[in-house]
C-alpha angles and dihedrals in degrees: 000000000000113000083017124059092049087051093065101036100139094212092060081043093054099038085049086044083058095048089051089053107049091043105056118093104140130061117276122194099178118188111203099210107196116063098231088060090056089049090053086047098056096031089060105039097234095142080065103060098050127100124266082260102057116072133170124213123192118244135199088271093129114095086202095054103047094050107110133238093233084055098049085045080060098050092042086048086048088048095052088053107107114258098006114129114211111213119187147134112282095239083076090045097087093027106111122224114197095306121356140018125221092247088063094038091051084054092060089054108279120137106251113165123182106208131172116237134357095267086069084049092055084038093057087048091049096051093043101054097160097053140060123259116193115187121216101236101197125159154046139298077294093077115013091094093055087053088044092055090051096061097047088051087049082052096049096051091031094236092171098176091067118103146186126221100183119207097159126144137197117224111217104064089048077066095050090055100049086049091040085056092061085214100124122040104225128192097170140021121210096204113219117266102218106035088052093050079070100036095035107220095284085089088063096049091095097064091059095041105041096037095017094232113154109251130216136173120208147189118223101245120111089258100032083064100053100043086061090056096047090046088054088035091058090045090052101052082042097056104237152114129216139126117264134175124222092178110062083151094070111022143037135207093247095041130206102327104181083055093060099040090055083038088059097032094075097020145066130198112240134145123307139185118239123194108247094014101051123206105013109196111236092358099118147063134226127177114273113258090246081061090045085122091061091052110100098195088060089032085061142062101208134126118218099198131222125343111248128164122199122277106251101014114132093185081122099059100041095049083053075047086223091125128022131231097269095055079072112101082202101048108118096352118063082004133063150116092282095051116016133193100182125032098244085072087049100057122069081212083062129121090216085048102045092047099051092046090042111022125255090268088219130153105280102030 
């Protein structure tokens, strides 16, 4: 197939592999920020094909995963209110909050829908008049405009009984906290694909010019992957920090700007709480006050209790990728993919999910 068999010809692999490795001199501790890009890393072995001083480290970069227990407690408390039906994507369905999970509240009876995009959210609203529908919003600049549509569209037919619980995050200033911690020592940054196909590569610019870390933005293919990392590799030796961008195929400096402009036309950036980080100043976005109708924490009257976060689970620290999967006393024996106790084992964007399926790709293994 066209854009992407050539981008998983193992000679062009294999001549790019060489390139890596004679030109890496200085250390090169690489996060890979978006969680798909972690999956392609480990499934096709390519940790394993870089020099000793190349290493790649696993970002926040899993919607699923950063999304924190006091906001899944707030979604399980929405689903137990009478009437209301919970839409969502199925990949939040088994991820436990402090207590439950909606999988296991649907099962005592709540209305919990998965549905595919926003448009079977509006659907369900519009064939259940006379109920509440709540949709999970849950992700990142990706798919924020999508949500945003969704409630223009509810405002245009006046389907009052359709409602938001925003969840969404923005991804750079995630980065500027990790790098504010100190916590984990960077020398490059793979931008997310996706998420830049919507902000363009201006809204990285900060992380090479404030901490001076080599930016590149890449696509998930084989290829797409190493020559990101040749691309951060070359700016290292040189000395240097800049944005680039390694998937032109996919994304543009100025991004996509009718997606940002849906995407701020219904919301607003304010604080969010990230699992692992904790509160992020101006990460996260709520519904505009003119879209206040839409809101479903000011739309319901529910209490979702106390915070608590399972005994033994590490998903904190390796979205903050200051410690790995297998660090983890739980990874691949109390927990794993057919019974979970964090959500980075949930998600199939997770760190926990990718390296049991894959293999840690470490150093060793």
């Amino acid at each position: 197939m066209r854009f992407v068999d050539e981008y998983r010809r193992s000679d062009l692999a294999q001549a790019v592999i060489g390139r890596i490795r004679r030109g890496s001199t200085r250390k090169a501790r690489l996060m890979e920020f978006c969680g798909g890009h972690t999956v392609a890393i480990l499934r096709h072995g390519i940790r394993q094909l870089l020099p000793p001083t190349v290493e790649m480290l696993s970002g926040p970069g899993c919607p699923v995963c950063v999304t924190d227990n006091s906001d899944l407690d707030k979604a399980i408390a929405l689903a137990r209110l009478p009437r209301v039906i919970l839409t969502t994507f199925g990949d939040m369905l088994k991820v436990r909050g402090s207590r439950s999970s909606l999988q296991e509240v649907r099962a005592e009876g709540a209305d919990v829908r998965t549905v595919y995009s926003t448009l079977d959210a509006l659907q369900v609203a519009r064939d259940n008049p006379g109920r509440p529908v709540v949709f999970l919003g849950v992700g990142f600049e990706t798919t924020a405009p999508t949500v945003a549509a969704s409630v223009l569209q509810a405002s245009r037919e006046g389907i009052n009984n359709y409602h938001v619980l925003s969840f969404h995050k923005l991804c750079p200033p995630a980065i500027r906290a990790i790098l504010d911690s100190g916590e984990v020592d960077l020398q490059g940054l793979v931008c997310p694909g996706h998420v830049s196909a919507v902000i363009g590569s201006q809204p990285w610019e900060f992380v090479a010019s404030e901490y001076g870390i080599p930016c590149v933005v890449s696509g998930f293919e084989p290829l797409d992957i190493l020559q990101c990392i040749d691309m951060l590799v070359s700016q290292i030796e040189k000395g240097e920090s800049r944005v680039e961008i390694a998937y032109r195929r996919g994304v543009h400096a100025e991004g996509n700007q009718r997606a940002l402009e849906l995407m701020y036309e219904v919301f607003e950036v304010c604080p969010a709480q990230w699992r692992g980080l904790g509160t992020v100043p101006g990460s996260g976005l709520r519904l505009r006050k003119e879209f206040a109708a839409f809101d479903a924490e000011l739309a319901f009257d529910f209490d979702p209790g106390p915070t608590l976060h399972p005994k033994g689970c590490i998903c904190g620290d390796i979205l903050r990728a200051v410690k790995r999967p297998s660090d983890c006393q739980l990874f691949g024996r109390v927990c794993t993919p057919a019974s979970p106790v964090g959500p980075c084992m949930v998600s199939s964007e997770g760190s926990c999910a990718a390296c049991y399926q894959y293999g840690d790709g470490a150093a060793g293994e």
